[in-house]
N, CA, C and O atoms as a Tripos MOL2 file, in Angstrom:
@<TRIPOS>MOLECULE
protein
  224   223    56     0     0
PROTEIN
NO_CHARGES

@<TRIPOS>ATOM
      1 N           1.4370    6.5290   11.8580 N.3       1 UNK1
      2 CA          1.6500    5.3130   12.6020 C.3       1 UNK1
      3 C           2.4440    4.3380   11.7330 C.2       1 UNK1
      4 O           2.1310    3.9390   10.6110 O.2       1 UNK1
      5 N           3.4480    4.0480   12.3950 N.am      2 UNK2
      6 CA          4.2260    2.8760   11.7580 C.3       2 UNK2
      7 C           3.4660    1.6650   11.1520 C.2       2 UNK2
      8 O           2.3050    1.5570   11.5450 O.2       2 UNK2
      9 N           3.9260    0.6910   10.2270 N.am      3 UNK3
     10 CA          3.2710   -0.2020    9.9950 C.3       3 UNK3
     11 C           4.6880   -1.3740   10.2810 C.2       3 UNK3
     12 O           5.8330   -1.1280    9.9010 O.2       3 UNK3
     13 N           4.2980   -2.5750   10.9820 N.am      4 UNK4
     14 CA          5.3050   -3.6610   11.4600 C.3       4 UNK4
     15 C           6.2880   -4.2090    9.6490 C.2       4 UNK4
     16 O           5.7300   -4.7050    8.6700 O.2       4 UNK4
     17 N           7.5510   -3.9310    9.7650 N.am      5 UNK5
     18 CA          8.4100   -3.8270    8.7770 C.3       5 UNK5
     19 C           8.1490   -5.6350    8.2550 C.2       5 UNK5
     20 O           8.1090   -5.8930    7.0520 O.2       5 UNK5
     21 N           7.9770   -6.8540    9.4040 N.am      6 UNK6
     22 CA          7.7950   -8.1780    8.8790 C.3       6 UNK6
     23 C           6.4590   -7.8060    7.7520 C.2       6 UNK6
     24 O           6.6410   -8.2530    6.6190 O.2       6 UNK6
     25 N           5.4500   -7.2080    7.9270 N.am      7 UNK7
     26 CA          3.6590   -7.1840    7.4290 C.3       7 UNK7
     27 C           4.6750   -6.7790    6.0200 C.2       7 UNK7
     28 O           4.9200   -7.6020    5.1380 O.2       7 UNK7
     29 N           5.0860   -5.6430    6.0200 N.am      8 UNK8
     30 CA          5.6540   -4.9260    4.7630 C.3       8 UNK8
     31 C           6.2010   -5.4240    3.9860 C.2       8 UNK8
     32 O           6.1070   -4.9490    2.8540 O.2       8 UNK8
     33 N           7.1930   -6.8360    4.2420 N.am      9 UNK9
     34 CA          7.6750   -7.8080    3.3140 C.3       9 UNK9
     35 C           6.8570   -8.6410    2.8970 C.2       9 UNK9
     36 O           7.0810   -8.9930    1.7390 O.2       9 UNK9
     37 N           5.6160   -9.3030    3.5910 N.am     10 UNK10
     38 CA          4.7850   -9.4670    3.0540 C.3      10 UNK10
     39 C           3.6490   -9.6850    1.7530 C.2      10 UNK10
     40 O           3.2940  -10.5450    0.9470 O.2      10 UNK10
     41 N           3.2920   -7.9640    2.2470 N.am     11 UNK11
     42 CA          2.4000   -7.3360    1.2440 C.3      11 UNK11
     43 C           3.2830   -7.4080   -0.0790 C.2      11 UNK11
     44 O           4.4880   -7.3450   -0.3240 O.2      11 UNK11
     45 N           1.8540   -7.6080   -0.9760 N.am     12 UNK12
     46 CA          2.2490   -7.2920   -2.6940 C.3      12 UNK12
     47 C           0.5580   -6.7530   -2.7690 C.2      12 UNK12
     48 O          -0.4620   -7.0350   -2.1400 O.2      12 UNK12
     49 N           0.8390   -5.9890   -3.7040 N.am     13 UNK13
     50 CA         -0.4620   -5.3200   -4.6830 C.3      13 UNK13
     51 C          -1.5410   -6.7920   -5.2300 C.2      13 UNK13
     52 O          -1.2780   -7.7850   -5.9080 O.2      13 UNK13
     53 N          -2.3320   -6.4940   -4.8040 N.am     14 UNK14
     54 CA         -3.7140   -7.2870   -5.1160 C.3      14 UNK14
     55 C          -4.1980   -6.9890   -6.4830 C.2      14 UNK14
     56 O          -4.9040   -7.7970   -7.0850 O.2      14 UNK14
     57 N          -3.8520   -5.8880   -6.9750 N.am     15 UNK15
     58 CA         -4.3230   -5.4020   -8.4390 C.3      15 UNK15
     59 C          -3.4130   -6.6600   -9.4970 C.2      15 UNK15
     60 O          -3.9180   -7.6900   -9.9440 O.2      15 UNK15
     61 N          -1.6510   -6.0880   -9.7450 N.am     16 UNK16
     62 CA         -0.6200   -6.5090  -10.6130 C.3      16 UNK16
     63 C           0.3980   -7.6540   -9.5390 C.2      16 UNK16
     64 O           1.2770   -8.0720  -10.2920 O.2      16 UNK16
     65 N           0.5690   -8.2020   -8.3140 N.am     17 UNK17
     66 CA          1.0500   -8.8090   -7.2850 C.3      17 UNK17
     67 C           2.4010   -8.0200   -7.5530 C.2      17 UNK17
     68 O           3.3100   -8.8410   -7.6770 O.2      17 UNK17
     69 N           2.7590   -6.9820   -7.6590 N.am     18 UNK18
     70 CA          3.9940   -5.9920   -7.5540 C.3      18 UNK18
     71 C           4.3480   -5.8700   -5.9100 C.2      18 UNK18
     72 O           3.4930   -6.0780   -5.0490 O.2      18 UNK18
     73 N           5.5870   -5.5420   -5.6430 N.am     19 UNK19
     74 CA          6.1450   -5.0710   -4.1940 C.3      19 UNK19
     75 C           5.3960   -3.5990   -3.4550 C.2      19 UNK19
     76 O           5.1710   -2.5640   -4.0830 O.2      19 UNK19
     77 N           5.2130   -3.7330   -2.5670 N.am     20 UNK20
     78 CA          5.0800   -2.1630   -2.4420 C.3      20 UNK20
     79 C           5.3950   -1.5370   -1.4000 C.2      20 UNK20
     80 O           5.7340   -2.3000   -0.4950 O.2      20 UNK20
     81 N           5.4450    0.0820   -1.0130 N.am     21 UNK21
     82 CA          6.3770    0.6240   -0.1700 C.3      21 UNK21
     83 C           5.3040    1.6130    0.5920 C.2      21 UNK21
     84 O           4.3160    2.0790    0.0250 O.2      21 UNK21
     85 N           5.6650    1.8680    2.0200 N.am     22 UNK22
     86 CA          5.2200    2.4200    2.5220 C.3      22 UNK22
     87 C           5.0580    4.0500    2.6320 C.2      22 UNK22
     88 O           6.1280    4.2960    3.1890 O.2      22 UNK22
     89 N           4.6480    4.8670    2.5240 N.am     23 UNK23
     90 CA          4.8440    6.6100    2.2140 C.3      23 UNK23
     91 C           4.0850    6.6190    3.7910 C.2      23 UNK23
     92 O           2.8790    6.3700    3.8130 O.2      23 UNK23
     93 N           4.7420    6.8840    4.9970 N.am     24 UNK24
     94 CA          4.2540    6.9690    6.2090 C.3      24 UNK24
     95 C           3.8670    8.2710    6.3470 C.2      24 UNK24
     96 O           2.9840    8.4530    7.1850 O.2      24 UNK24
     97 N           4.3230    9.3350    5.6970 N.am     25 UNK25
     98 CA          3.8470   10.9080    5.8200 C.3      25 UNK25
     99 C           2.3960   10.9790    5.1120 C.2      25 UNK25
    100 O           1.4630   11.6800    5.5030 O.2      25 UNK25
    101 N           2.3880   10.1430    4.0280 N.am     26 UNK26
    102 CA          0.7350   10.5270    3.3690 C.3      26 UNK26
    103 C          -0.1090    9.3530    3.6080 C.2      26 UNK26
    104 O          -0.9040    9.0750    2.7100 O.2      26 UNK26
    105 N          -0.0770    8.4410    4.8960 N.am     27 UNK27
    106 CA         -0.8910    7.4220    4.7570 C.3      27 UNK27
    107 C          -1.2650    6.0880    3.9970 C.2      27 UNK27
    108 O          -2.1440    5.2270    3.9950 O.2      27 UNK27
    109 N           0.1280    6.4750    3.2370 N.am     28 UNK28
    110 CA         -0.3910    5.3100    1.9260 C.3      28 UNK28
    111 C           1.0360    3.9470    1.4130 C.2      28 UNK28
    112 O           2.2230    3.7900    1.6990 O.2      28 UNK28
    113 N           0.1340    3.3090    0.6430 N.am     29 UNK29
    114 CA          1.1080    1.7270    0.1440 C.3      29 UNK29
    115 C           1.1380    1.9680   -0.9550 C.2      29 UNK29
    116 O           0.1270    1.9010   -1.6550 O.2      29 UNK29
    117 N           2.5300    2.3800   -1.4950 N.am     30 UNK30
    118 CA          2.2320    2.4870   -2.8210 C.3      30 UNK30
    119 C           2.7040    1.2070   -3.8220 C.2      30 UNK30
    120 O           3.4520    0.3540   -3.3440 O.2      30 UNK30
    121 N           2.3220    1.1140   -4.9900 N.am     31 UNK31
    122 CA          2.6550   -0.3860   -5.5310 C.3      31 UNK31
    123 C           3.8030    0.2860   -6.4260 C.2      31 UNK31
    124 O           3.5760    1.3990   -6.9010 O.2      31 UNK31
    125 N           5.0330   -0.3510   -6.6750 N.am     32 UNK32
    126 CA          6.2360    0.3520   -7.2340 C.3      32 UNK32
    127 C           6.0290   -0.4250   -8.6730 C.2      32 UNK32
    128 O           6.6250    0.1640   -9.5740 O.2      32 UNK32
    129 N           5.2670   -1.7090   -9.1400 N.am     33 UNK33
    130 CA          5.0520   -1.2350  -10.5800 C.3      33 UNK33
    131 C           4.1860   -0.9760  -10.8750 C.2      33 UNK33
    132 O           4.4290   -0.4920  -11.9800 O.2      33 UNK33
    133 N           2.5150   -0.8600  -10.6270 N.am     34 UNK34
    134 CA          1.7520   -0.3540  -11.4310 C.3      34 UNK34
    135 C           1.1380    1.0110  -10.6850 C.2      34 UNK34
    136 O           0.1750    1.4820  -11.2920 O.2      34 UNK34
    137 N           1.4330    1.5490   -9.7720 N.am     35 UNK35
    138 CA          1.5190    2.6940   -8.8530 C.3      35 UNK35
    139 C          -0.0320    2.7460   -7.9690 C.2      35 UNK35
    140 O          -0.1690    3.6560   -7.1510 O.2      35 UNK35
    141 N          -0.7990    2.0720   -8.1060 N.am     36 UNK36
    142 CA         -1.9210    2.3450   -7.0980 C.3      36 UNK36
    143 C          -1.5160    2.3170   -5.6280 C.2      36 UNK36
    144 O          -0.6820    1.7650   -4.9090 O.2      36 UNK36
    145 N          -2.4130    3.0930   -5.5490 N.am     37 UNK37
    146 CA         -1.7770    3.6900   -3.7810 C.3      37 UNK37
    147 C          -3.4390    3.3080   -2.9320 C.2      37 UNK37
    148 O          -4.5930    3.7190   -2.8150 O.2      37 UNK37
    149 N          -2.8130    2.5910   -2.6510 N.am     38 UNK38
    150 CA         -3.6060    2.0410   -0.9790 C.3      38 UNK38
    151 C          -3.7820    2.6000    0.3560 C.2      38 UNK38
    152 O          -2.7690    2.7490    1.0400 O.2      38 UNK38
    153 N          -5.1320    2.9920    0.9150 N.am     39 UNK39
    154 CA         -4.6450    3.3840    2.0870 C.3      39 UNK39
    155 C          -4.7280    2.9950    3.5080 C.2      39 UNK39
    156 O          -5.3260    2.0140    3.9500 O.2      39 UNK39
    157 N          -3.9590    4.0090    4.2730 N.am     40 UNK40
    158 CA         -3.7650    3.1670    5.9370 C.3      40 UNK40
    159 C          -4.7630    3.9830    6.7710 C.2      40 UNK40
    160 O          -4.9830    5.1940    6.7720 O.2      40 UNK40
    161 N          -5.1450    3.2790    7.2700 N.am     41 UNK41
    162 CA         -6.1250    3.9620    8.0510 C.3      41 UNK41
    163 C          -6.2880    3.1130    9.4700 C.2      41 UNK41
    164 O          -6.7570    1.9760    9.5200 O.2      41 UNK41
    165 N          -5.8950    3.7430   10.4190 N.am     42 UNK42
    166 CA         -5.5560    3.5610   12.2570 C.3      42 UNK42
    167 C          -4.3100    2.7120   11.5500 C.2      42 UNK42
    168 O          -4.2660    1.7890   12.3630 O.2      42 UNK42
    169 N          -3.5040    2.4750   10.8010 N.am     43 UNK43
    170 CA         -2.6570    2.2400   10.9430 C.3      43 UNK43
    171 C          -2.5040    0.9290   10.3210 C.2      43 UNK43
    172 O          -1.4700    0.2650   10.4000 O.2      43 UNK43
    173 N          -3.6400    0.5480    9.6520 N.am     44 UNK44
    174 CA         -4.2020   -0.9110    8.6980 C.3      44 UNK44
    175 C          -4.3670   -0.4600    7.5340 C.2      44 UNK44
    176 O          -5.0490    0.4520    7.0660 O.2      44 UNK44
    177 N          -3.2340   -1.6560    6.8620 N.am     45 UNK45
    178 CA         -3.3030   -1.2930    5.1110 C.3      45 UNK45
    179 C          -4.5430   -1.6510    4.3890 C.2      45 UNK45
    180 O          -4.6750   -2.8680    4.2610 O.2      45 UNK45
    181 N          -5.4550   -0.9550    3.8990 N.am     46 UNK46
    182 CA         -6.3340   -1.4180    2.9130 C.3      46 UNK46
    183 C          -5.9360   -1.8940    1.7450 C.2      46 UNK46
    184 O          -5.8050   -1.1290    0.7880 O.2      46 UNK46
    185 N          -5.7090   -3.0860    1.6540 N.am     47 UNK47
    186 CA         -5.3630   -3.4680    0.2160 C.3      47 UNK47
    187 C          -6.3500   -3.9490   -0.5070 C.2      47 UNK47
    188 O          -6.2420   -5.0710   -1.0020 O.2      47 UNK47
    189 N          -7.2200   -3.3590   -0.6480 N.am     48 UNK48
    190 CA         -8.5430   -3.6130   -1.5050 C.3      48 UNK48
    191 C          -8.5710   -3.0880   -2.7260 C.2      48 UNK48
    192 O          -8.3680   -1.8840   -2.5710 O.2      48 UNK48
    193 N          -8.7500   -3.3920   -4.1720 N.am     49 UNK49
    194 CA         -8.4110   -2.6970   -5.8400 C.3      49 UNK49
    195 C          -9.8400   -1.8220   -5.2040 C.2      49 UNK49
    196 O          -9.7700   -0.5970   -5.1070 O.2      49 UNK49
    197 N         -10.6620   -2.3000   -4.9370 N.am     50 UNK50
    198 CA        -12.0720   -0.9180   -5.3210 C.3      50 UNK50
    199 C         -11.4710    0.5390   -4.1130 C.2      50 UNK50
    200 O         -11.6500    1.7480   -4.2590 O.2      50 UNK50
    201 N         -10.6080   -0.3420   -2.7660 N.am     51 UNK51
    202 CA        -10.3370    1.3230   -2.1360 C.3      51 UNK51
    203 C          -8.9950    2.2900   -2.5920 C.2      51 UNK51
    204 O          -8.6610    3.4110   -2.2090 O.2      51 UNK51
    205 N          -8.4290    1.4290   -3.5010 N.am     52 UNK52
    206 CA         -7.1580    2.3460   -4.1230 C.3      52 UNK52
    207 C          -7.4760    3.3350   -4.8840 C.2      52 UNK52
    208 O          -8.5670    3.4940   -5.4310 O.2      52 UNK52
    209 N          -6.4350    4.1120   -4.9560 N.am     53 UNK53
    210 CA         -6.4460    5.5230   -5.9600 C.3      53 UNK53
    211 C          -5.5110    5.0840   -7.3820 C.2      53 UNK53
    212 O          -4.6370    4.2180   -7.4120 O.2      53 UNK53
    213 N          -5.8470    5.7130   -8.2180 N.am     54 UNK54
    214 CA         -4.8050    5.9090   -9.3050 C.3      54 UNK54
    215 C          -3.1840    6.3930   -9.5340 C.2      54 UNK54
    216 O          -2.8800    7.3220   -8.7850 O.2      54 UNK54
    217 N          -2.0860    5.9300  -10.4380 N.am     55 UNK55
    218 CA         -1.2250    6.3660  -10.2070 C.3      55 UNK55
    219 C          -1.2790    7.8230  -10.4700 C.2      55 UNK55
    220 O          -2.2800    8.1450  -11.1100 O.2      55 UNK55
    221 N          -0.3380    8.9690  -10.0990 N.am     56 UNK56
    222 CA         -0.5270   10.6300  -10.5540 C.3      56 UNK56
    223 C           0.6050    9.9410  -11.6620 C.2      56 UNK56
    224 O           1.0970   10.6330  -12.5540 O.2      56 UNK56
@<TRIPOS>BOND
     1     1     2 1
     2     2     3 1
     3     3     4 2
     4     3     5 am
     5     5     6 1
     6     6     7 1
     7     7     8 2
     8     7     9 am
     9     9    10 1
    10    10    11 1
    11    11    12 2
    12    11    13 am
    13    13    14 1
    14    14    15 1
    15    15    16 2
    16    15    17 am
    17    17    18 1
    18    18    19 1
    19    19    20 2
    20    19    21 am
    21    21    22 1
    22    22    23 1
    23    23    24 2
    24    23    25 am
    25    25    26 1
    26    26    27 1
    27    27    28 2
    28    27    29 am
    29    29    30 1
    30    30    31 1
    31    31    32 2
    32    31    33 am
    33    33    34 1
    34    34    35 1
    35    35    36 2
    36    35    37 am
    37    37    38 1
    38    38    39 1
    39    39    40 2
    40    39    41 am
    41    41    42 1
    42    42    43 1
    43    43    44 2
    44    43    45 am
    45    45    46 1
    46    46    47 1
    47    47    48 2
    48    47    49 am
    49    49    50 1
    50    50    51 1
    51    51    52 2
    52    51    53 am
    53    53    54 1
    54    54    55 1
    55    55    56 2
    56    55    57 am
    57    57    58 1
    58    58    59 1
    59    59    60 2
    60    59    61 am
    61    61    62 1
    62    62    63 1
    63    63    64 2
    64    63    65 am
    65    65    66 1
    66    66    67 1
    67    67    68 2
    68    67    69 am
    69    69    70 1
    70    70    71 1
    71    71    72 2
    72    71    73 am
    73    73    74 1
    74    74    75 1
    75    75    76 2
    76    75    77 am
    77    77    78 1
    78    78    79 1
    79    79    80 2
    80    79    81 am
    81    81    82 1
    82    82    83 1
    83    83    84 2
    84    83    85 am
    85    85    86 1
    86    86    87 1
    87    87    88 2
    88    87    89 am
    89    89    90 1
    90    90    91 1
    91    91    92 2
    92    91    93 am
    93    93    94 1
    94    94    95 1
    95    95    96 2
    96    95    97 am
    97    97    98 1
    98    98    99 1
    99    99   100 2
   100    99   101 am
   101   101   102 1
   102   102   103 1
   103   103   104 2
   104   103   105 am
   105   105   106 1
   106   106   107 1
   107   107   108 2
   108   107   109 am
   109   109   110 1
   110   110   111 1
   111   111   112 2
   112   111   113 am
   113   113   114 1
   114   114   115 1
   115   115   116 2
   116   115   117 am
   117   117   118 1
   118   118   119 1
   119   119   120 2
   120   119   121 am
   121   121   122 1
   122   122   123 1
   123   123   124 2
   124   123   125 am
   125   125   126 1
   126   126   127 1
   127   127   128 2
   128   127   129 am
   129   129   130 1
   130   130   131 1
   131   131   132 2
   132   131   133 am
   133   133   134 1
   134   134   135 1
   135   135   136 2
   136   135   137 am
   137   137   138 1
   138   138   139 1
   139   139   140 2
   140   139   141 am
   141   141   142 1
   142   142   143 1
   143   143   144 2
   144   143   145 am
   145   145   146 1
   146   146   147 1
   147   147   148 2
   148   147   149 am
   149   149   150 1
   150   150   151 1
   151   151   152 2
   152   151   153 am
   153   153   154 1
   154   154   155 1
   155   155   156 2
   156   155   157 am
   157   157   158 1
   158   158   159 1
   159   159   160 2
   160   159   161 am
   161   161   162 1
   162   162   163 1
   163   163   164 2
   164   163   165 am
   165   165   166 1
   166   166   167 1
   167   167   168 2
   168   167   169 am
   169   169   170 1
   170   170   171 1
   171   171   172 2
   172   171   173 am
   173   173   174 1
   174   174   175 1
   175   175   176 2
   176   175   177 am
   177   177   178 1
   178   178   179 1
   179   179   180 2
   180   179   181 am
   181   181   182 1
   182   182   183 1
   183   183   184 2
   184   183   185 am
   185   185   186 1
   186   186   187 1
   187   187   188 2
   188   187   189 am
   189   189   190 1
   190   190   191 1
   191   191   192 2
   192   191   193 am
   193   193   194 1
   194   194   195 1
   195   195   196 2
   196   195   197 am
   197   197   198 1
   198   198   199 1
   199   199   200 2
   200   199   201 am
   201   201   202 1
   202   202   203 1
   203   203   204 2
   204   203   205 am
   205   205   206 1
   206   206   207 1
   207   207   208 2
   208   207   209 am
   209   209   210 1
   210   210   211 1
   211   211   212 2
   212   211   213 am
   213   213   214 1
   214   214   215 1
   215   215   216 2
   216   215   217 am
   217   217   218 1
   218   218   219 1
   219   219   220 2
   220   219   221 am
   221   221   222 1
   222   222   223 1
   223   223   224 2
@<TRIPOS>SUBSTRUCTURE
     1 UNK1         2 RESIDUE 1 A UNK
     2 UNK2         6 RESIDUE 1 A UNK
     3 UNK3        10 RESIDUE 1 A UNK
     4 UNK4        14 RESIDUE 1 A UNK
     5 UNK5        18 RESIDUE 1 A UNK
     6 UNK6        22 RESIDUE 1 A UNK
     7 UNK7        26 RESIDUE 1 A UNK
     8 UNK8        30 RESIDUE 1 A UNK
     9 UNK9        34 RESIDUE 1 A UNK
    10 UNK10       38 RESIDUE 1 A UNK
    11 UNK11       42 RESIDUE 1 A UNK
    12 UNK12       46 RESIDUE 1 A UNK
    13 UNK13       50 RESIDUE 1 A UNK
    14 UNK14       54 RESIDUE 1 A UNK
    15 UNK15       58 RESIDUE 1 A UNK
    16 UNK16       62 RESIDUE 1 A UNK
    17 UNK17       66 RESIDUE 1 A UNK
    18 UNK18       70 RESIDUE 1 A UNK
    19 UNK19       74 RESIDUE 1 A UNK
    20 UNK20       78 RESIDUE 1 A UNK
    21 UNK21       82 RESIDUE 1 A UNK
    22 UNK22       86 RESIDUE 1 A UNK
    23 UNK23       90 RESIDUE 1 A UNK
    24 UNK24       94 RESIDUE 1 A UNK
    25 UNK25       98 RESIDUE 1 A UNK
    26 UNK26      102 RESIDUE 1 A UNK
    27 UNK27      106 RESIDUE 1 A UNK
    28 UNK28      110 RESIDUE 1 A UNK
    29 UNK29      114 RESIDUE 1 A UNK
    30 UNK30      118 RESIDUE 1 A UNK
    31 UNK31      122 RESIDUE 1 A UNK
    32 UNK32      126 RESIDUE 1 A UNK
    33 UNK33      130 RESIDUE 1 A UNK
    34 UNK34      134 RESIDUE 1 A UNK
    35 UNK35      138 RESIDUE 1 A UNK
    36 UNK36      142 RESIDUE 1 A UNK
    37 UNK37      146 RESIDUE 1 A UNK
    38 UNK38      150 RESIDUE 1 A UNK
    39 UNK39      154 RESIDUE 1 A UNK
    40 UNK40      158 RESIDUE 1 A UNK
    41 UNK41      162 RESIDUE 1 A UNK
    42 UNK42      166 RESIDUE 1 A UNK
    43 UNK43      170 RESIDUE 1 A UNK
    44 UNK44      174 RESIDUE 1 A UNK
    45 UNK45      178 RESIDUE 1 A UNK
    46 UNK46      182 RESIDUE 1 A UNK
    47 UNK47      186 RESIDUE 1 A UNK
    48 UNK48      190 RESIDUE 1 A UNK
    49 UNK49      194 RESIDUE 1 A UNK
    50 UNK50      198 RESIDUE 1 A UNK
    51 UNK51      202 RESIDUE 1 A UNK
    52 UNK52      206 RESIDUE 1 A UNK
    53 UNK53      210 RESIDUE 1 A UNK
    54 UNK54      214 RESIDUE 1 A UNK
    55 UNK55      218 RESIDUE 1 A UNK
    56 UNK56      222 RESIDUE 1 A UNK
């Protein structure tokens, strides 16, 4: 599910306040500098530090 491209300019990372980008094939927000990946779920970004994953 798409996420609205205005929300996407928006968002910054709650962890480092970095930009971040959408990966629509794996569900996720990723933060482009400190890499935690956030996820979407029905189509709502969780930007919460305790529900993110680590960078690989």
């Amino acid at each position: 599910m798409a996420i609205d491209d205005r929300l996407l300019e928006i968002l910054v990372c709650p962890a480092c306040r970095g930009a971040v980008e959408h990966k629509e094939r794996r569900h996720l927000i990723v933060c482009r500098d400190c890499g935690l990946r956030y996820p979407v779920r029905d189509g709502i970004p969780v930007m919460l530090v305790e529900e993110a994953s680590p960078p690989r």
